[in-house]
mmCIF file as gemmi writes it, N, C-alpha and C atoms, coordinates in Angstrom:
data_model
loop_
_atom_site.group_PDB
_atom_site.id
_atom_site.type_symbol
_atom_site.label_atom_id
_atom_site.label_alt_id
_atom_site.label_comp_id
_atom_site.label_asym_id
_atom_site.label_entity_id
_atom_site.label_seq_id
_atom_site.pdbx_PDB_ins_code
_atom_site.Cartn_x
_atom_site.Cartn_y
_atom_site.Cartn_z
_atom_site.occupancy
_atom_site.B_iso_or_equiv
_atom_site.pdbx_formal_charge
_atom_site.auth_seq_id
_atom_site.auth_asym_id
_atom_site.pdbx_PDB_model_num
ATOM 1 N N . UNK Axp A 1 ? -11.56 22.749 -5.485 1 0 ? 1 A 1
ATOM 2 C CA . UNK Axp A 1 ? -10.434 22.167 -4.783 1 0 ? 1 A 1
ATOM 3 C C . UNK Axp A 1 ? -10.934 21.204 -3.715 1 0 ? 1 A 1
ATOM 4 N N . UNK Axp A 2 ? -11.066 19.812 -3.985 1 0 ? 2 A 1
ATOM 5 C CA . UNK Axp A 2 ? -11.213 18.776 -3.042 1 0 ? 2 A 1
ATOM 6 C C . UNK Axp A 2 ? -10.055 18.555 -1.42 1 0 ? 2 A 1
ATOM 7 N N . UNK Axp A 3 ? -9.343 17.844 -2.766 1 0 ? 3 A 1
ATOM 8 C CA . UNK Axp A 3 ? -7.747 17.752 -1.698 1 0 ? 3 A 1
ATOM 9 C C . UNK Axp A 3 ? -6.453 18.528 -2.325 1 0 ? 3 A 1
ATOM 10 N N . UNK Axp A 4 ? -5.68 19.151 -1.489 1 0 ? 4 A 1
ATOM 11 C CA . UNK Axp A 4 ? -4.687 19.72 -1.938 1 0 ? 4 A 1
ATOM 12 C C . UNK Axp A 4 ? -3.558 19.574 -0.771 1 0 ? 4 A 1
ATOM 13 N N . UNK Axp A 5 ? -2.605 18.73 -1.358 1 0 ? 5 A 1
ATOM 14 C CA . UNK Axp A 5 ? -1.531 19.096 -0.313 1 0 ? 5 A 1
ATOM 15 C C . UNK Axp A 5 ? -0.403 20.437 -0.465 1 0 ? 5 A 1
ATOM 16 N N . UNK Axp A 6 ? -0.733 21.143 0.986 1 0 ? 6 A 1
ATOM 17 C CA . UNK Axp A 6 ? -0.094 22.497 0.165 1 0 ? 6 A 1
ATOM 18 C C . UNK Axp A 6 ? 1.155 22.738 1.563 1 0 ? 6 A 1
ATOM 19 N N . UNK Axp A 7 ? 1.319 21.886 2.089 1 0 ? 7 A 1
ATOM 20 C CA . UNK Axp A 7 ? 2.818 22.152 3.306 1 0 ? 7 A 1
ATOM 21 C C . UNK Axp A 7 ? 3.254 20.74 3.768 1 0 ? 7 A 1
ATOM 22 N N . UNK Axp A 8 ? 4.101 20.464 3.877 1 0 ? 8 A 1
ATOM 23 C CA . UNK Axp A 8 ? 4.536 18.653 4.11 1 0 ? 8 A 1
ATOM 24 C C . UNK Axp A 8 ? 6.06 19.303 5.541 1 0 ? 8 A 1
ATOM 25 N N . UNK Axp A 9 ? 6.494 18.051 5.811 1 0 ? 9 A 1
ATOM 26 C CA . UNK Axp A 9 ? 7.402 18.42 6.933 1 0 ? 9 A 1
ATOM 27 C C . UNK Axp A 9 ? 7.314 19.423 7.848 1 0 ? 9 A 1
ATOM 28 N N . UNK Axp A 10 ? 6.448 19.695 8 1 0 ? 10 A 1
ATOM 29 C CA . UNK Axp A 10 ? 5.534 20.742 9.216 1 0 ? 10 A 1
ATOM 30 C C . UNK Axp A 10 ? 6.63 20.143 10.252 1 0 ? 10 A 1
ATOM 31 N N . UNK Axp A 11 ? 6.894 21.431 11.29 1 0 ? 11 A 1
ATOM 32 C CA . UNK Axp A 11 ? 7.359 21.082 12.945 1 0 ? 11 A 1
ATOM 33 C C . UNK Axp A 11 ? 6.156 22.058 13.141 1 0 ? 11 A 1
ATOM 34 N N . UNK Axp A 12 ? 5.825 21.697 13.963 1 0 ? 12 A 1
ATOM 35 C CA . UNK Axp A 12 ? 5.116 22.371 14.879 1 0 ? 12 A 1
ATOM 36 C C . UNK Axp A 12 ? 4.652 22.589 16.429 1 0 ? 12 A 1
ATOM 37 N N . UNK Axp A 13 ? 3.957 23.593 16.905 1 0 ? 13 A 1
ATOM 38 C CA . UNK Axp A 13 ? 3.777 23.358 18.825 1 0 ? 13 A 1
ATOM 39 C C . UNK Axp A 13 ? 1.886 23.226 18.619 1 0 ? 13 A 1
ATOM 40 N N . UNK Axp A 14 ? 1.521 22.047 19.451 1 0 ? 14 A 1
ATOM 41 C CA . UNK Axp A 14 ? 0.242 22.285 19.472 1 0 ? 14 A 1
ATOM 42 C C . UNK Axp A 14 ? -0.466 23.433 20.873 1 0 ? 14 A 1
ATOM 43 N N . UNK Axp A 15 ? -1.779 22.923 20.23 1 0 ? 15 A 1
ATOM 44 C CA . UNK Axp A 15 ? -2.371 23.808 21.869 1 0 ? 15 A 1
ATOM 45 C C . UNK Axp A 15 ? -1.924 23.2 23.462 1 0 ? 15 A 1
ATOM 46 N N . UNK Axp A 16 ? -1.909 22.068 23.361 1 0 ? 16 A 1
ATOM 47 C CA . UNK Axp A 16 ? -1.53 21.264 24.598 1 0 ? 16 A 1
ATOM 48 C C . UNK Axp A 16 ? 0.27 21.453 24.921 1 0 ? 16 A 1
ATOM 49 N N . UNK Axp A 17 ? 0.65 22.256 23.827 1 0 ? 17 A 1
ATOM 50 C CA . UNK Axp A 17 ? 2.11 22.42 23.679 1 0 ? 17 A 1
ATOM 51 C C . UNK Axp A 17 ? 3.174 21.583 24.072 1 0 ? 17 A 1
ATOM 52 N N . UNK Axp A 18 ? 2.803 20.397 23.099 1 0 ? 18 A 1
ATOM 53 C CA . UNK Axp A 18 ? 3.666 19.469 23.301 1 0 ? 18 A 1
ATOM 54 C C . UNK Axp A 18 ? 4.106 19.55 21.179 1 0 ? 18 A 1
ATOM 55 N N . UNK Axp A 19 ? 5.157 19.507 20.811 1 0 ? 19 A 1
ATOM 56 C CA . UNK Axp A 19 ? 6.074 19.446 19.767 1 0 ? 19 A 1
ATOM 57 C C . UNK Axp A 19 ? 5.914 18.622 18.909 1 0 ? 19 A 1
ATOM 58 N N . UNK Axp A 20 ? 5.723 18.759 17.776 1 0 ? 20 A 1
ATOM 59 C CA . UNK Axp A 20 ? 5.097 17.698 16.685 1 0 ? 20 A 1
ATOM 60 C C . UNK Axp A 20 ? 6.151 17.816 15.51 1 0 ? 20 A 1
ATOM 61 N N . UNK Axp A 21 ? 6.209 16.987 14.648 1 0 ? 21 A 1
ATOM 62 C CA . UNK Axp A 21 ? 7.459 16.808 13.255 1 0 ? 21 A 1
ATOM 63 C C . UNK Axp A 21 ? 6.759 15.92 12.194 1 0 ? 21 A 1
ATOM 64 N N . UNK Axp A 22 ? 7.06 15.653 11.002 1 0 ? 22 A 1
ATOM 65 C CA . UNK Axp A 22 ? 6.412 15.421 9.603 1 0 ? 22 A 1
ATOM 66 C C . UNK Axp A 22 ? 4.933 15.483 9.617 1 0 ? 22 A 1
ATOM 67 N N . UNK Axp A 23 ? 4.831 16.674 9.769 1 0 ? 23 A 1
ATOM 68 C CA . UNK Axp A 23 ? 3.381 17.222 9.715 1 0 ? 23 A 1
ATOM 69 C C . UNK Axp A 23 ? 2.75 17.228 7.943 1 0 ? 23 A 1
ATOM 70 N N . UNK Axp A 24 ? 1.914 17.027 7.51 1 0 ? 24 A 1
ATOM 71 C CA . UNK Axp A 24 ? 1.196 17.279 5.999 1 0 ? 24 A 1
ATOM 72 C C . UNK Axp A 24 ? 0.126 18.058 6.891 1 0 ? 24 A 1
ATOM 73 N N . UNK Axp A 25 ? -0.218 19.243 5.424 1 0 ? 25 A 1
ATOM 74 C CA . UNK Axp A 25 ? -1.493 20.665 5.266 1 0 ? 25 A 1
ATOM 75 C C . UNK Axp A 25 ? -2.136 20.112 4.253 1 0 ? 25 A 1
ATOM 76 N N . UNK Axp A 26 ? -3.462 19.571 4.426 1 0 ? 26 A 1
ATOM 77 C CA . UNK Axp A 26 ? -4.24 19.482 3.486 1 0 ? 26 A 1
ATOM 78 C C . UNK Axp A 26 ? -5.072 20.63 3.168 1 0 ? 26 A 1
ATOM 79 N N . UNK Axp A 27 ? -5.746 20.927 2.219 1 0 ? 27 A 1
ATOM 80 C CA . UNK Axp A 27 ? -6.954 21.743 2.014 1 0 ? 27 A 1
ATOM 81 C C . UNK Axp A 27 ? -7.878 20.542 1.807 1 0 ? 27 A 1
ATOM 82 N N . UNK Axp A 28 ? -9.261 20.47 2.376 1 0 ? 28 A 1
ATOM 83 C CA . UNK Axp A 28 ? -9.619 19.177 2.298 1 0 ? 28 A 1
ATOM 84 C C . UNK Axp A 28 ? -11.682 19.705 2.247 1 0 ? 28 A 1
ATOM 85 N N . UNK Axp A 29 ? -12.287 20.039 0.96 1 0 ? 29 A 1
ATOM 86 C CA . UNK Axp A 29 ? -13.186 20.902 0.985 1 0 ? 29 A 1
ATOM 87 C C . UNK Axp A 29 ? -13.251 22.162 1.928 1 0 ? 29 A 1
ATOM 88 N N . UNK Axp A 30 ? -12.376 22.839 1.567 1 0 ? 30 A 1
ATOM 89 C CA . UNK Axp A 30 ? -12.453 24.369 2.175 1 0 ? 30 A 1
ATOM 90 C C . UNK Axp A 30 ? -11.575 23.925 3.17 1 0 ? 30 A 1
ATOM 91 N N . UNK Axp A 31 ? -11.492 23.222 3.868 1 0 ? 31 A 1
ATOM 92 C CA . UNK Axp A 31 ? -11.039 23.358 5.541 1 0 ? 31 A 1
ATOM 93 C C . UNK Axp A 31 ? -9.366 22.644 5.747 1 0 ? 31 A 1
ATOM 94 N N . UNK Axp A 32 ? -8.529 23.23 6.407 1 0 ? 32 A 1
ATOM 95 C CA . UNK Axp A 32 ? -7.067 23.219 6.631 1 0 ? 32 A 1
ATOM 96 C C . UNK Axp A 32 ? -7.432 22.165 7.314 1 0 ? 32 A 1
ATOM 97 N N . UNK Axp A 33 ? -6.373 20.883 7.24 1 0 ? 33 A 1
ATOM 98 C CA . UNK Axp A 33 ? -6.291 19.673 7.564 1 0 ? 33 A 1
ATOM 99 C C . UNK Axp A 33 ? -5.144 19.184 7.992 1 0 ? 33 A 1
ATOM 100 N N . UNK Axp A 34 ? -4.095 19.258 9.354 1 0 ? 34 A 1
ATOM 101 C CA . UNK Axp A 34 ? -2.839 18.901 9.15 1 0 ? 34 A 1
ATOM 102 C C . UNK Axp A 34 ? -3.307 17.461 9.96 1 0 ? 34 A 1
ATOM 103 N N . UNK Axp A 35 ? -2.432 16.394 9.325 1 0 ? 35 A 1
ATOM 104 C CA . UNK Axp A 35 ? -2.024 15.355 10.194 1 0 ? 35 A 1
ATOM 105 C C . UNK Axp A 35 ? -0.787 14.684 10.205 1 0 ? 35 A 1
ATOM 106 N N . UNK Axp A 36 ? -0.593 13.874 11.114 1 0 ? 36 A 1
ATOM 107 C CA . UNK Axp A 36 ? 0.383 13.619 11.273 1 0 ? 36 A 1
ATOM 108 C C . UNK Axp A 36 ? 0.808 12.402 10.328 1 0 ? 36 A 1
ATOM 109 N N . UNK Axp A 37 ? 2.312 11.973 10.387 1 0 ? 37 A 1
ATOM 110 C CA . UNK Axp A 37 ? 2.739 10.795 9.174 1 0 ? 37 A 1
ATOM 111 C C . UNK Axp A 37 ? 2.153 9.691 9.484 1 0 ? 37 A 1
ATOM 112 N N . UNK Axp A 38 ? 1.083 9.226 10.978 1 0 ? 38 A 1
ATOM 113 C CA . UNK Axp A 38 ? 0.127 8.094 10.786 1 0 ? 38 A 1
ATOM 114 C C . UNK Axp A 38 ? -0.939 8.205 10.419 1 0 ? 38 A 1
ATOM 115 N N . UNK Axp A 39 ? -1.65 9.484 9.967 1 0 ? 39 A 1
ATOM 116 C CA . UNK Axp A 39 ? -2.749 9.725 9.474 1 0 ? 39 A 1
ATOM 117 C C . UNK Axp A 39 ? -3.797 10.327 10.722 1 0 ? 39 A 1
ATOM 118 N N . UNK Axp A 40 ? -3.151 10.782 11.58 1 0 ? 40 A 1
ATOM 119 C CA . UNK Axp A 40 ? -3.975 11.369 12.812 1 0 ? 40 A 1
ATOM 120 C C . UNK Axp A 40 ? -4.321 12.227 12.629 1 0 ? 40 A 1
ATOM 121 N N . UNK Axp A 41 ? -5.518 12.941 12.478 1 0 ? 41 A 1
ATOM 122 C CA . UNK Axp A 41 ? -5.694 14.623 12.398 1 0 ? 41 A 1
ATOM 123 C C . UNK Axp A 41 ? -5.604 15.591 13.541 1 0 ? 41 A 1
ATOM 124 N N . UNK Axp A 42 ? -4.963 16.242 13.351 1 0 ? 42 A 1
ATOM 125 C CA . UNK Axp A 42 ? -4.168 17.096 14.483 1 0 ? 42 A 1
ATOM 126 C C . UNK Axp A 42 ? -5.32 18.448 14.874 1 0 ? 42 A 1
ATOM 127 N N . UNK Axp A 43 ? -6.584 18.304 15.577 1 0 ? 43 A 1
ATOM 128 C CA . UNK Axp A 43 ? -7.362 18.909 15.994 1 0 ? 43 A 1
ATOM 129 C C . UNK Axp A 43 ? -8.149 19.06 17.572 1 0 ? 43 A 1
ATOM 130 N N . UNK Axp A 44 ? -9.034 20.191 18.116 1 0 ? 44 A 1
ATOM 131 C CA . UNK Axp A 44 ? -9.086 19.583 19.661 1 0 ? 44 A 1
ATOM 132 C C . UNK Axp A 44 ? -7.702 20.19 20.432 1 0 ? 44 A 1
ATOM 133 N N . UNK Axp A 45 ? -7.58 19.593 21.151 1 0 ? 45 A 1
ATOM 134 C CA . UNK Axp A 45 ? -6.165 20.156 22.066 1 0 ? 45 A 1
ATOM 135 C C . UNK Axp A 45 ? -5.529 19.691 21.368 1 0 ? 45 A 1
ATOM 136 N N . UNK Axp A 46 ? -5.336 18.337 20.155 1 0 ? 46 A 1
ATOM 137 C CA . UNK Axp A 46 ? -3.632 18.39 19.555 1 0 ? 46 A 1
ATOM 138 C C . UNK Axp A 46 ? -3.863 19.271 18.296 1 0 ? 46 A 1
ATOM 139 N N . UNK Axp A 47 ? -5.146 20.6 18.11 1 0 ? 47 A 1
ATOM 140 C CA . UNK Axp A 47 ? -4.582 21.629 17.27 1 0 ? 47 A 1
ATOM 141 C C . UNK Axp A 47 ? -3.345 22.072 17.032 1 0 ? 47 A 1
ATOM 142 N N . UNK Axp A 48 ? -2.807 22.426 16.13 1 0 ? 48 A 1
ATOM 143 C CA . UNK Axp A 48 ? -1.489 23.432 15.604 1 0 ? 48 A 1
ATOM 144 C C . UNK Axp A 48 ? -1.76 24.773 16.527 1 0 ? 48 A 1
ATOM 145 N N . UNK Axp A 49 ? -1.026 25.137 17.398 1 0 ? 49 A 1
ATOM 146 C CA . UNK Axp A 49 ? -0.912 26.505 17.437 1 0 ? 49 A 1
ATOM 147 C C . UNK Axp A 49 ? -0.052 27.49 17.02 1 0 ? 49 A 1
ATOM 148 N N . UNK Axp A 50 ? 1.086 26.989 16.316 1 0 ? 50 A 1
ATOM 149 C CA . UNK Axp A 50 ? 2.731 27.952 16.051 1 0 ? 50 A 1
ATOM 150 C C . UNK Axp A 50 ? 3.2 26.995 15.402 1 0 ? 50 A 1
ATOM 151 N N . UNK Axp A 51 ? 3.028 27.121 14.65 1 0 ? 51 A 1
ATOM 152 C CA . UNK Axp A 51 ? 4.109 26.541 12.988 1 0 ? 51 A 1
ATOM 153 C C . UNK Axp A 51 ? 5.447 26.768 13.083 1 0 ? 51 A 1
ATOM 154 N N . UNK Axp A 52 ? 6.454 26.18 13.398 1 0 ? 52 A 1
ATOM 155 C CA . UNK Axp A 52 ? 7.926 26.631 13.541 1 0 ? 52 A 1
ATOM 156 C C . UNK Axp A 52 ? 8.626 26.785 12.295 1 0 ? 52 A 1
ATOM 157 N N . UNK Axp A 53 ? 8.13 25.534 11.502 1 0 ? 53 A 1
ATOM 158 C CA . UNK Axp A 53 ? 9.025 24.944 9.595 1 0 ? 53 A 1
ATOM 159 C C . UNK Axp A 53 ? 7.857 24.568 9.298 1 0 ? 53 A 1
ATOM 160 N N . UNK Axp A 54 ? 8.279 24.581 7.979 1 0 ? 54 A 1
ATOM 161 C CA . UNK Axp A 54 ? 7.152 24.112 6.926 1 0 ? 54 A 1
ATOM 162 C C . UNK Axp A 54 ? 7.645 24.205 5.58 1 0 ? 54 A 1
ATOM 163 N N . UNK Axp A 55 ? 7.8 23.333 4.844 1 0 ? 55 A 1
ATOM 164 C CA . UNK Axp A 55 ? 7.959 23.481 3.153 1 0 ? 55 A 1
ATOM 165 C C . UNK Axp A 55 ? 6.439 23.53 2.547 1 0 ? 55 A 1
ATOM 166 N N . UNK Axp A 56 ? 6.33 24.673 1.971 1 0 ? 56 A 1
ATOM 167 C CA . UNK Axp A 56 ? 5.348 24.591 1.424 1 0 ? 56 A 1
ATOM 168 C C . UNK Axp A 56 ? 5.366 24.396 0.131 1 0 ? 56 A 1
ATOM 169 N N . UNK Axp A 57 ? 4.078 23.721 -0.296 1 0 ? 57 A 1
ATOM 170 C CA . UNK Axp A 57 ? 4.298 22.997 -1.775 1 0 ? 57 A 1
ATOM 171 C C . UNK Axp A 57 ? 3.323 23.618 -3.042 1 0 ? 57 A 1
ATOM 172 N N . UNK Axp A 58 ? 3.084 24.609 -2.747 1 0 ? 58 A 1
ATOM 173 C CA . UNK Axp A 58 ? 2.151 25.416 -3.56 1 0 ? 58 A 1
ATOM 174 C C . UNK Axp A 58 ? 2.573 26.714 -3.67 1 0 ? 58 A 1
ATOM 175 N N . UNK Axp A 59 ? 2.182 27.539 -4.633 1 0 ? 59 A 1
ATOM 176 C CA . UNK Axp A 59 ? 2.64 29.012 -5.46 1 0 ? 59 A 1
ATOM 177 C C . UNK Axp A 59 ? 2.337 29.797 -4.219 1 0 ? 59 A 1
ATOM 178 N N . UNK Axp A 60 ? 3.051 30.569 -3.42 1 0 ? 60 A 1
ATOM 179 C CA . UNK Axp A 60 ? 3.273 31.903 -2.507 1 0 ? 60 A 1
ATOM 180 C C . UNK Axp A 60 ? 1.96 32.812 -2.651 1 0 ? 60 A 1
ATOM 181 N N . UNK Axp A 61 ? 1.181 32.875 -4.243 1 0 ? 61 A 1
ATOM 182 C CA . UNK Axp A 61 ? 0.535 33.378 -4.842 1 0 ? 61 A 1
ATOM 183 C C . UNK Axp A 61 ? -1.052 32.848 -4.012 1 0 ? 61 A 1
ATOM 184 N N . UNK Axp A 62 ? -1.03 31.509 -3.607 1 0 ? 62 A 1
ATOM 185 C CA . UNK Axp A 62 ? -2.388 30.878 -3.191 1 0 ? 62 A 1
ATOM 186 C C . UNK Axp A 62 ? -2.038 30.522 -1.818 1 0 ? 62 A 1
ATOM 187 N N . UNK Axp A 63 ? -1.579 30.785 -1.085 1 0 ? 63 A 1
ATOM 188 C CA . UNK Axp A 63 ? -1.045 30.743 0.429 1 0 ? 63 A 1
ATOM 189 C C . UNK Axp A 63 ? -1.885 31.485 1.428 1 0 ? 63 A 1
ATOM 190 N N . UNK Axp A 64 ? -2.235 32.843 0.696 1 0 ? 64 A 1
ATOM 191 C CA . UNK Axp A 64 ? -3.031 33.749 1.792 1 0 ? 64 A 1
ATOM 192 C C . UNK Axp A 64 ? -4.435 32.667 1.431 1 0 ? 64 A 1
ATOM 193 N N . UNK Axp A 65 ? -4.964 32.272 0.365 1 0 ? 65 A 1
ATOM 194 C CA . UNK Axp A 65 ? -6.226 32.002 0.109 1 0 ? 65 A 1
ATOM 195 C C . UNK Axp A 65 ? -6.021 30.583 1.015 1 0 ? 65 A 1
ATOM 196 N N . UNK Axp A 66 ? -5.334 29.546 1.52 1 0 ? 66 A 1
ATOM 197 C CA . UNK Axp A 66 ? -5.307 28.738 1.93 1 0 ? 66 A 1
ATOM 198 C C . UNK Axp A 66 ? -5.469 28.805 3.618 1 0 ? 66 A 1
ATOM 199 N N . UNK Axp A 67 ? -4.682 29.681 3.652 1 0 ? 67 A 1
ATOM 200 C CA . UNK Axp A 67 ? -4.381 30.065 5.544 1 0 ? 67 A 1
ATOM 201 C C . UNK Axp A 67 ? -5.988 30.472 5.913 1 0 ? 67 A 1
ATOM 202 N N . UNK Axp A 68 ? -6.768 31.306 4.595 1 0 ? 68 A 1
ATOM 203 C CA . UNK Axp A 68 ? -7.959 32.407 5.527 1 0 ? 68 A 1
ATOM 204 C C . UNK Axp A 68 ? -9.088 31.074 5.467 1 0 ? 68 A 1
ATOM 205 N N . UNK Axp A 69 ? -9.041 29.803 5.272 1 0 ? 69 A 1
ATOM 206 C CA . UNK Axp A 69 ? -9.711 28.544 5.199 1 0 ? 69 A 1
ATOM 207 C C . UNK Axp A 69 ? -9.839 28.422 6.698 1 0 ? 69 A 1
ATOM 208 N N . UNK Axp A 70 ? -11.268 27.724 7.252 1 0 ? 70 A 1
ATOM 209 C CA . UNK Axp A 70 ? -11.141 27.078 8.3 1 0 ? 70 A 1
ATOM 210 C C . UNK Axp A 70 ? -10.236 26.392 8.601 1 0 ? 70 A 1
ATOM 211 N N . UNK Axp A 71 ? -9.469 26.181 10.004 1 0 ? 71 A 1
ATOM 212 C CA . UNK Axp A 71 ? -8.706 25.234 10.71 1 0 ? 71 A 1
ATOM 213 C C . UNK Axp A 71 ? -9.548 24.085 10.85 1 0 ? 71 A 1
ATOM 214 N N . UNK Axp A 72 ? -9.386 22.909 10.252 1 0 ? 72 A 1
ATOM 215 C CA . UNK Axp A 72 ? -10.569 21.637 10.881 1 0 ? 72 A 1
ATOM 216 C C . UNK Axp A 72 ? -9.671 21.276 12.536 1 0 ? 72 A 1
């Protein structure tokens, strides 16, 4: 698994807890990748800390195997 987009329309709160919206979840060699709809990667203090929404776009079945991936 190279790239996988597996959650799109993310809201989310980062660490700096300021409020984020059209978030994409990559899997991106092993490691969880969200960025934002300009292509920013959301890491550092603008980490994800609390996922509010999320459509996720992959089988319920491969979800735990995605989450236990590094956070990049």
């Amino acid at each position: 698994m190279n790239n996988l987009v597996f959650a799109q329309n993310i809201k989310a709160v980062l660490e700096d807890n300021t409020e984020v919206t059209e978030v994409t979840g990559t899997l991106v060699d092993n490691k969880r990748i969200y960025k934002l709809s300009d292509n920013t990667v959301l890491t550092g203090a603008k980490k994800i800390k609390k996922i509010k929404f999320a459509t996720f776009v992959v089988p319920a079945e491969i979800l735990p195997f995605i989450m236990s991936k590094e956070n990049e």
